[in-house]
C-alpha positions as CSV (number, residue, x, y, z in Angstrom):
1,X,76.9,21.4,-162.9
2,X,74.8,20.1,-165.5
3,X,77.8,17.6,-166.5
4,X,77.9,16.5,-162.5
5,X,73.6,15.8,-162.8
6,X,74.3,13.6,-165.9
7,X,76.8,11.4,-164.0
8,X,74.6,11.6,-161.0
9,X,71.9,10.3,-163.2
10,X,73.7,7.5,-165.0
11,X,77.0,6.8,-163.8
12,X,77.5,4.1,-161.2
13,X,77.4,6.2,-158.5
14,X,73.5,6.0,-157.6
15,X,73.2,2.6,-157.6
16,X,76.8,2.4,-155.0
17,X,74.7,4.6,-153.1
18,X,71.4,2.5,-153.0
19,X,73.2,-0.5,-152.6
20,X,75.5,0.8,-149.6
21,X,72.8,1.8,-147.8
22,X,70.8,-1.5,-148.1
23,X,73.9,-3.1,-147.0
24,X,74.5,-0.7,-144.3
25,X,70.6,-0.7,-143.0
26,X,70.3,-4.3,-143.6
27,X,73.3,-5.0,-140.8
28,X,72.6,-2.4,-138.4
29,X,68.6,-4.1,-137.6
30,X,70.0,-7.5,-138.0
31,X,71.5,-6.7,-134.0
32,X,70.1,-3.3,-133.2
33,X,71.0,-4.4,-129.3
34,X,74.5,-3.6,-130.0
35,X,74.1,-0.1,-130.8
36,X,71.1,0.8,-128.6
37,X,73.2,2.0,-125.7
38,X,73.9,5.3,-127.3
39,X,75.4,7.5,-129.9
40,X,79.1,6.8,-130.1
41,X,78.1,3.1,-130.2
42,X,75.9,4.2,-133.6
43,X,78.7,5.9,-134.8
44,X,80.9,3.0,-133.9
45,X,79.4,0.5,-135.1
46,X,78.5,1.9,-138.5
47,X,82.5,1.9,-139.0
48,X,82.6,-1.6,-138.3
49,X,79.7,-2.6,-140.9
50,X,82.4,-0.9,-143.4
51,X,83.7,-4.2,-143.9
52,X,80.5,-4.7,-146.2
53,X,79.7,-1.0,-147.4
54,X,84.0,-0.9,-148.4
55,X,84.4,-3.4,-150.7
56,X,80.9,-2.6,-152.5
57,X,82.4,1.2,-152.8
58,X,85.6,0.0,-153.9
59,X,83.5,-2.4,-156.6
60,X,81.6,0.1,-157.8
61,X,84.1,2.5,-158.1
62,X,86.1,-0.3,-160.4
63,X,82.7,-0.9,-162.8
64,X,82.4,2.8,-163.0
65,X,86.3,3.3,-164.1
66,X,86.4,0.8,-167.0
67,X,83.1,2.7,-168.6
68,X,85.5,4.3,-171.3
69,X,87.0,0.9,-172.3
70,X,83.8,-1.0,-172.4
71,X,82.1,2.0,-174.6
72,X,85.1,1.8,-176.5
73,X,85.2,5.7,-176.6
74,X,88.7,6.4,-174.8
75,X,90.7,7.2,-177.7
76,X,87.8,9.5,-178.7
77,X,87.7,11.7,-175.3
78,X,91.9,11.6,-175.9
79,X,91.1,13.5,-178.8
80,X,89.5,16.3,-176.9
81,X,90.8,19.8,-175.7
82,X,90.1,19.4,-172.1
83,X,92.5,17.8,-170.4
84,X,91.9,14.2,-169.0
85,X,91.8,15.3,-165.4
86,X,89.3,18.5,-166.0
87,X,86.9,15.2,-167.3
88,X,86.8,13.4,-164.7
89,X,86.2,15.6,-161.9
90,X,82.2,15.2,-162.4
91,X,82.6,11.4,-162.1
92,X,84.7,11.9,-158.7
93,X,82.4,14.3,-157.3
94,X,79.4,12.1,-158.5
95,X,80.7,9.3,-156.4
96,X,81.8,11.4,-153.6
97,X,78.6,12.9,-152.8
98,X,76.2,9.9,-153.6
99,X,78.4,7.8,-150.8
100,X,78.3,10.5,-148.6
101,X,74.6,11.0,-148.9
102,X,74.8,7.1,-148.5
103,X,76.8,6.9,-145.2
104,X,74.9,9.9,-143.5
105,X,71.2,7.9,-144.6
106,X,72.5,4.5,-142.8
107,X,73.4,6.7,-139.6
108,X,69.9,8.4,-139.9
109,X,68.7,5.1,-140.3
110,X,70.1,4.6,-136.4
111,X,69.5,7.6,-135.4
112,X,65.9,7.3,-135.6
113,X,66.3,4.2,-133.6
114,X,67.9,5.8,-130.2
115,X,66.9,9.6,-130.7
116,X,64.2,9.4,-128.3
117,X,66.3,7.2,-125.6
118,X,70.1,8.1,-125.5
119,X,70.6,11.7,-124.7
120,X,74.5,11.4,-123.8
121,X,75.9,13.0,-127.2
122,X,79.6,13.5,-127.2
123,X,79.5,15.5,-130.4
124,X,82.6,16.1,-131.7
125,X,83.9,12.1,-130.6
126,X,80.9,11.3,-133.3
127,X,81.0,13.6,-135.9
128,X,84.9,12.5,-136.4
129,X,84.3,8.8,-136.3
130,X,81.1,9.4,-138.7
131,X,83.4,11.3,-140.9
132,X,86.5,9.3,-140.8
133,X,83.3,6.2,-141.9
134,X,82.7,9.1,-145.0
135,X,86.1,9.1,-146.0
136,X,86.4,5.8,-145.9
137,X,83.7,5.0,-148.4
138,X,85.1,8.0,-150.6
139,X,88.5,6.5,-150.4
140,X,87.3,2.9,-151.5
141,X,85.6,4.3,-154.8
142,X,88.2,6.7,-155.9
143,X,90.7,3.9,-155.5
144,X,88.2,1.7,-157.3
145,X,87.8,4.0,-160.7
146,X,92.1,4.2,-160.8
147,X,91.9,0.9,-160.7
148,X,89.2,-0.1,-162.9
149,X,90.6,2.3,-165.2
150,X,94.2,1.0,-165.2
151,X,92.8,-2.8,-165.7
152,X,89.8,-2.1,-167.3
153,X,88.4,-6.0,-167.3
154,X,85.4,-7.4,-166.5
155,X,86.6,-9.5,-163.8
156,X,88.0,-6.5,-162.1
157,X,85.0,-5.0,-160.0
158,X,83.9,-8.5,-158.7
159,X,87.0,-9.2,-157.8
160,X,87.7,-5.7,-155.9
161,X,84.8,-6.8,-153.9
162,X,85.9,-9.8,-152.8
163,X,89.6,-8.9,-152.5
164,X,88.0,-5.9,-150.1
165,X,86.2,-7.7,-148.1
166,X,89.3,-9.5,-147.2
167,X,91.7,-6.7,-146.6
168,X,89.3,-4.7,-144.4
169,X,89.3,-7.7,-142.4
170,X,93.0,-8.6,-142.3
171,X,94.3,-5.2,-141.6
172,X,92.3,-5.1,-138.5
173,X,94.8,-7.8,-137.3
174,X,98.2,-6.2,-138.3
175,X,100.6,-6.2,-136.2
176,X,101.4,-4.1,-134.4
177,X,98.4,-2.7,-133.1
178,X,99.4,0.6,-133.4
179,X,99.9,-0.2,-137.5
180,X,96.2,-1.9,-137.6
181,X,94.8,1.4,-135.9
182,X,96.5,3.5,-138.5
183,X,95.0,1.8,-141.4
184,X,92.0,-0.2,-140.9
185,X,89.0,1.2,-141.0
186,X,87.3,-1.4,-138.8
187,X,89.9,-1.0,-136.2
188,X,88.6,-0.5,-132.5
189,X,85.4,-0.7,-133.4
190,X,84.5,-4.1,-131.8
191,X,82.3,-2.8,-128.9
192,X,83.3,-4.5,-125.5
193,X,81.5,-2.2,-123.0
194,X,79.3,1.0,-123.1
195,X,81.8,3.4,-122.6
196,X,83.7,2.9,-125.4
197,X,85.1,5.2,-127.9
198,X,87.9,6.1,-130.5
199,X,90.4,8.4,-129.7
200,X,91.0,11.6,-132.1
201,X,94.1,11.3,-132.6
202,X,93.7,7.4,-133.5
203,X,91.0,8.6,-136.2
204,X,93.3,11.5,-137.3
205,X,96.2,9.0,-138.1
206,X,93.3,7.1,-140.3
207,X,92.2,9.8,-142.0
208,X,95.4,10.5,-143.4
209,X,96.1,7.0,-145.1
210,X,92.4,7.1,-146.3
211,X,93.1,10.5,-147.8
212,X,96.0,8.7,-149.3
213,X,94.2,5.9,-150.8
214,X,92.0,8.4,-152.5
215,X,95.1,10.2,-153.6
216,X,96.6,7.4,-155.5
217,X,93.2,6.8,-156.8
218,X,92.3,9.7,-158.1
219,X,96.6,10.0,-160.2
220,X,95.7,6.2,-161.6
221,X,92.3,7.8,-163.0
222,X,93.9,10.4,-164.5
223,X,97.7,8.7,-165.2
224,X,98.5,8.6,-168.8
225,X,101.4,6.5,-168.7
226,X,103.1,3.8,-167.2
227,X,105.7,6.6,-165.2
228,X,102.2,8.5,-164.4
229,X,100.9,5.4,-162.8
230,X,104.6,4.2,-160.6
231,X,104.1,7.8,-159.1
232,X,100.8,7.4,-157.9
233,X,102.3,5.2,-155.3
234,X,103.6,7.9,-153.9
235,X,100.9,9.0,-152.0
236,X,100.1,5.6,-150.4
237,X,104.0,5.2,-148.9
238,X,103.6,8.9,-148.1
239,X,99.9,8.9,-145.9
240,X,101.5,5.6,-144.4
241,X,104.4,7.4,-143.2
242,X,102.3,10.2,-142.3
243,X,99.9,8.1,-140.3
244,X,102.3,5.8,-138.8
245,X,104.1,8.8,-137.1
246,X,100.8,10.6,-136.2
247,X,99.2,7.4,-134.2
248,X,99.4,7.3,-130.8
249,X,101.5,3.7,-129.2
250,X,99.7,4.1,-125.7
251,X,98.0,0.8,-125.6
252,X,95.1,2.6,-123.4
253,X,94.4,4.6,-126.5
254,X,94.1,1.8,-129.1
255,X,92.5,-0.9,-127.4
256,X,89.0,0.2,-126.5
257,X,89.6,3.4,-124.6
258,X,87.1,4.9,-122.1
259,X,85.1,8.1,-122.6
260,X,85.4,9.4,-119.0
261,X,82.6,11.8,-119.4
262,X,79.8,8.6,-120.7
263,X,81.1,6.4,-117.2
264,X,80.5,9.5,-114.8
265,X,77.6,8.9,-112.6
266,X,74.1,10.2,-112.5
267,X,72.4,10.1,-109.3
268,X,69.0,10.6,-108.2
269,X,68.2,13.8,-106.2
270,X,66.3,12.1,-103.1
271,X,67.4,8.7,-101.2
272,X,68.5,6.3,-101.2
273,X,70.5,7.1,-104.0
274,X,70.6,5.4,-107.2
275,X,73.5,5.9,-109.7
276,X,73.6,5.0,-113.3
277,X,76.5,6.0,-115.6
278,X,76.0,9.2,-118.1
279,X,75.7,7.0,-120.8
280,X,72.9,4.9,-119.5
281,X,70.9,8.4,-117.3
282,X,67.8,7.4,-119.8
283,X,67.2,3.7,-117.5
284,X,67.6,6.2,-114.4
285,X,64.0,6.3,-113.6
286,X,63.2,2.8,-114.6
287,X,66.0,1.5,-112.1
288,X,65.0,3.7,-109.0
289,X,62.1,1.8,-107.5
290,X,64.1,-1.8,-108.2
291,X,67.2,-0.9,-106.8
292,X,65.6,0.7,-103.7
293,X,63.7,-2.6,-103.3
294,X,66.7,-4.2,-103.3
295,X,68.1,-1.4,-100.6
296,X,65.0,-2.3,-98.9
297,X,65.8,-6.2,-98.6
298,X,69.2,-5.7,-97.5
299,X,67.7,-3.4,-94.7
300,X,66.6,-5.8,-92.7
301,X,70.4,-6.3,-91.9
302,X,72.4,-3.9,-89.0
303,X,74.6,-1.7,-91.4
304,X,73.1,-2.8,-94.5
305,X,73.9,-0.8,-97.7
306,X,72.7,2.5,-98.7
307,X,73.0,2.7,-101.9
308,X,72.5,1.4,-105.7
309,X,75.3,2.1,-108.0
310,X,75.7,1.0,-111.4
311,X,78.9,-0.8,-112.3
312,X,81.5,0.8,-114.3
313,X,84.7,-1.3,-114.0
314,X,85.8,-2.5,-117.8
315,X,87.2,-6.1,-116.6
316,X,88.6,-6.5,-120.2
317,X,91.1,-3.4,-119.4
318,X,91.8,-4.8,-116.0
319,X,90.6,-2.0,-114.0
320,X,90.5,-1.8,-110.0
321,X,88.2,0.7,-109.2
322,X,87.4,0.8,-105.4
323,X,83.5,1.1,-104.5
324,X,82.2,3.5,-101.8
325,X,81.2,2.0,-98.2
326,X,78.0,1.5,-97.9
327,X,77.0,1.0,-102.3
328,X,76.0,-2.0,-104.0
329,X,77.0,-1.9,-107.4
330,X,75.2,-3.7,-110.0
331,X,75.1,-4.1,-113.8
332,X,73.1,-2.0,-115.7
333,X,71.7,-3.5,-119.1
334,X,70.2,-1.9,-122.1
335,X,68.0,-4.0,-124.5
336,X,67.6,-3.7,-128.4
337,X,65.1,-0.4,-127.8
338,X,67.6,1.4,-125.1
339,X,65.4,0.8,-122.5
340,X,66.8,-1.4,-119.1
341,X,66.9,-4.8,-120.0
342,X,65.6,-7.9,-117.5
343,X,64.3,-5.3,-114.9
344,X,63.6,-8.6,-112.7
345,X,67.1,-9.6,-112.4
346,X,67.7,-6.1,-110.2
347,X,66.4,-6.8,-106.7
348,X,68.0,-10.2,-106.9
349,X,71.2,-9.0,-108.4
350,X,71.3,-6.5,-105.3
351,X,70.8,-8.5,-102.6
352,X,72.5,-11.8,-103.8
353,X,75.9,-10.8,-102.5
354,X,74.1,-9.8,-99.5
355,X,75.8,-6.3,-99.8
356,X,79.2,-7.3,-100.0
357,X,81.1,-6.4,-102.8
358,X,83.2,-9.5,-104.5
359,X,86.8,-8.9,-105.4
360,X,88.0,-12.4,-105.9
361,X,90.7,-12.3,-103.0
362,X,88.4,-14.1,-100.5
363,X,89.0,-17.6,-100.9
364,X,86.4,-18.6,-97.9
365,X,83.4,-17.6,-99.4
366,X,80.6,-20.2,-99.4
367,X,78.0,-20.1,-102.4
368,X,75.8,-22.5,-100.8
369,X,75.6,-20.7,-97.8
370,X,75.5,-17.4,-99.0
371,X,72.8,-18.3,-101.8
372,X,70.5,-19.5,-98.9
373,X,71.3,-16.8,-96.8
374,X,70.3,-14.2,-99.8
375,X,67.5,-16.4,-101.1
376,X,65.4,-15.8,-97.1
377,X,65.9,-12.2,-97.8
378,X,64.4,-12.7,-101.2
379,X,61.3,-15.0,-99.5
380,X,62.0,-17.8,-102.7
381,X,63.6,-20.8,-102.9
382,X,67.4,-20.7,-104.0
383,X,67.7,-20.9,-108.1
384,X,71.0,-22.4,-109.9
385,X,73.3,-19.6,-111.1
386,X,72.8,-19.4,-114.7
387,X,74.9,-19.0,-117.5
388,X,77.7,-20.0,-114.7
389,X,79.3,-23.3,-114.3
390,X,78.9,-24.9,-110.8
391,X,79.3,-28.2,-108.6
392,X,75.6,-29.8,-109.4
393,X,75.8,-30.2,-105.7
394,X,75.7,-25.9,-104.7
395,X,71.7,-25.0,-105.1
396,X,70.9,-28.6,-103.6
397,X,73.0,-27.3,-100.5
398,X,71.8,-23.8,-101.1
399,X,67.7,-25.4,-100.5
400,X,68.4,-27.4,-97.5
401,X,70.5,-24.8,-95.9
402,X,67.3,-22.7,-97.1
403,X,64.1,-24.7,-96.0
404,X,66.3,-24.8,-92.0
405,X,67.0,-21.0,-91.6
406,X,62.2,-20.9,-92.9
407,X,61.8,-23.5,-90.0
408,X,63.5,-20.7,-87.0
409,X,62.0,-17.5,-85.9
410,X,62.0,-14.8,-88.4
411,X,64.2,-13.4,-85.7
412,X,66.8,-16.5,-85.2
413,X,67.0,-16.6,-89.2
414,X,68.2,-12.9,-89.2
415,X,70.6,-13.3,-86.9
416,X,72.6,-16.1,-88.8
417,X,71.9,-14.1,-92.6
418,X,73.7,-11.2,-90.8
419,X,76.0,-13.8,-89.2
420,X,77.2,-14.7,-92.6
421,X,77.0,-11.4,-93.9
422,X,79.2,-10.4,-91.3
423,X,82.0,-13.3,-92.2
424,X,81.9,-12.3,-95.7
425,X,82.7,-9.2,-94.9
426,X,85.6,-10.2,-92.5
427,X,86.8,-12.8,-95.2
428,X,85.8,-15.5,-93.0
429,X,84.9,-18.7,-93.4
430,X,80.8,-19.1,-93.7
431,X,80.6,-23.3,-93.5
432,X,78.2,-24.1,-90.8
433,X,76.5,-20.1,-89.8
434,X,72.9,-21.4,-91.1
435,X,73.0,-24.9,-89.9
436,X,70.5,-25.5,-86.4
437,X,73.8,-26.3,-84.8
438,X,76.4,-23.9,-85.8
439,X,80.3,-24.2,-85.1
């Protein structure tokens, strides 16, 4: 032990530590809004900030393996009675604890961040992707000191780091993608929506061919000749096999699975209901009185919706989930402290469809019409559709069609809103159901 406190003290392995997490803290509050939704997306995310906190592990690791050429004492220790791999267990375990005290401080450091706004914890999911992110670091400087030990020149660390920097990176494109999931570290973990997650299995098959790396690491530290060295190969083409038999193919499991339990929904206990997923039950009270203003709006129709429910279809996984009659579904935002982002888009995002949810099959749909009809419900002029490209000619329609439904009787108006409502719904075309002389 008191040999392990020395090389805590004054090998490498402090300042890998110091520096990983500075790197690691450093990227997670440069965008703290992509992690804010919740635990797995920490967890997640910290694995993808690897591809800085790898190649400084694997660097250090290097420095830290070439110490007994640059003292020029390795033909002195060669002299000794304890064998070369009894030696160097205090420098492994120095830089295996100090990264793993490194890793757990950057996930604190995010932690701290959400603990008081995400309470959707899928435990185990995290703790395996946190620990897989462990590993990871582990395997990077044990592969570092066999290398830096086995080409012991200056060069050799700075290089590592650059050289990591740029495999972490490629492997996450190897084809196929089952290949990339097995060995990348960074694989998967480009967040697309809330729900995501990494499959067990998936992080299993990675384990093993990190647990390899570390393997051939730890042979080339203690290798004492060139055969020594040709067999710690071995257990790189072995945890490949391994891993490349253990991954799972299903594409549904590679490329940004769902955690089922994080999309259920969370409803409120009185009506009209309001849903949010699991994931995002923390905005449940903030959303409430906005969606049932929207509900509200929408009421002044015959049959008008019921119901607010937060939208869960992934489009990037093509889903076609089919909504309840009577619902409105509706995005559900987080900002960068986990709290519901642009709360004033909510009535407006509600009623704009006028109830009606959009598949894309209706080819009839007027946005000119329907904007104006949605904008009286609102009681504001029609705005432009932002962020989405459109004739320049659509809200200029939209405020005519607009200022003619303000100039009838509040009762007229209604009657041609639902009009249109009622064409939408039908599939119908809606040309000409606001104008003063409809066809």
């Amino acid at each position: 032990m008191s040999i392990l406190g020395v090389e805590l003290r004054r090998s490498a392995a402090l300042g890998a530590a110091l520096t990983t997490v500075a790197a690691g803290v450093v990227a997670l509050y440069v965008a703290p809004g992509r992690w804010s939704t919740g635990w797995m997306a920490l967890a997640i995310a910290i694995r993808e900030y690897l591809i800085l906190m790898w190649p400084l592990a694997l660097a250090a690791g290097a420095w830290q393996g070439r110490r007994e050429h640059r003292t020029k004492v390795g033909e002195l220790f060669a002299t000794t009675a304890r064998p070369r791999a009894q030696r160097m267990l205090p420098v492994l375990g120095a830089m295996a604890i100090t990264l793993t005290v490194a890793y757990l401080l950057v996930t604190a450091a995010g932690v701290a961040w959400i603990f008081t706004t995400d309470r959707y914890l899928p435990v185990l999911n995290v703790a395996v992707v946190t620990g897989v992110g462990v590993l990871a670091l582990i395997g990077a400087a044990w592969l570092g000191l066999g290398i830096g030990r086995t080409l012991p020149a200056p060069a050799t660390a700075p290089t590592l780091g650059v050289a990591g920097v740029l495999l972490v990176f490629a492997s996450s494109f190897v084809s196929p993608d089952w290949l990339a999931a097995a060995i990348s570290p960074i694989h998967g973990t480009s967040q697309f929506h809330h729900y995501q997650t990494i499959d067990n299995q998936v992080s299993a098959a990675l384990a093993i061919w990190l647990a390899a790396l570390a393997g051939t690491g730890v042979l080339l530290l203690v290798a004492g000749g060139w055969r020594a060295r040709t067999a710690a190969l071995v257990p790189v083409l072995l945890g490949l096999t391994v891993a490349a038999t253990v991954v799972p193919r299903d594409p549904a499991v590679l490329d940004q699975p769902v955690d089922p339990v994080a999309r259920e929904l969370v409803c409120t206990d009185d009506t009209p209901t309001v849903c949010v997923s699991r994931v995002h039950a923390t905005v449940l009270d903030a959303l409430t009185p906005l969606a049932r203003e929207g509900l509200a709006v929408l009421a002044r129709m015959p049959d008008a919706p019921t119901a607010v429910h937060e939208d869960t279809t992934t489009y990037r996984l093509r889903e076609d989930r089919p909504t309840p009659d009577g619902v409105v579904t509706i995005p559900v935002r987080i900002d960068r402290r986990g709290g519901l982002a642009h709360p004033a888009a909510v009535v407006p995002e509600i009623v704009t469809r006028l109830g009606v949810e959009y598949d894309g099959t209706c080819r009839n749909r007027n946005p000119a019409v329907e904007r104006a009809a949605a904008s009286w419900l609102l009681g504001r002029e029609p705005q432009p559709d932002l962020g989405v490209e459109e004739d320049a000619e659509t809200n200029a329609g939209a405020v005519t069609l607009w200022q003619g439904l303000r100039a009838l009787s509040d009762d007229e108006a209604l009657a041609r809103v639902t009009a249109v409502r009622d064409a939408v719904l039908a599939c119908a075309d809606t040309t000409g159901l606001l104008s003063r002389s409809p066809r």
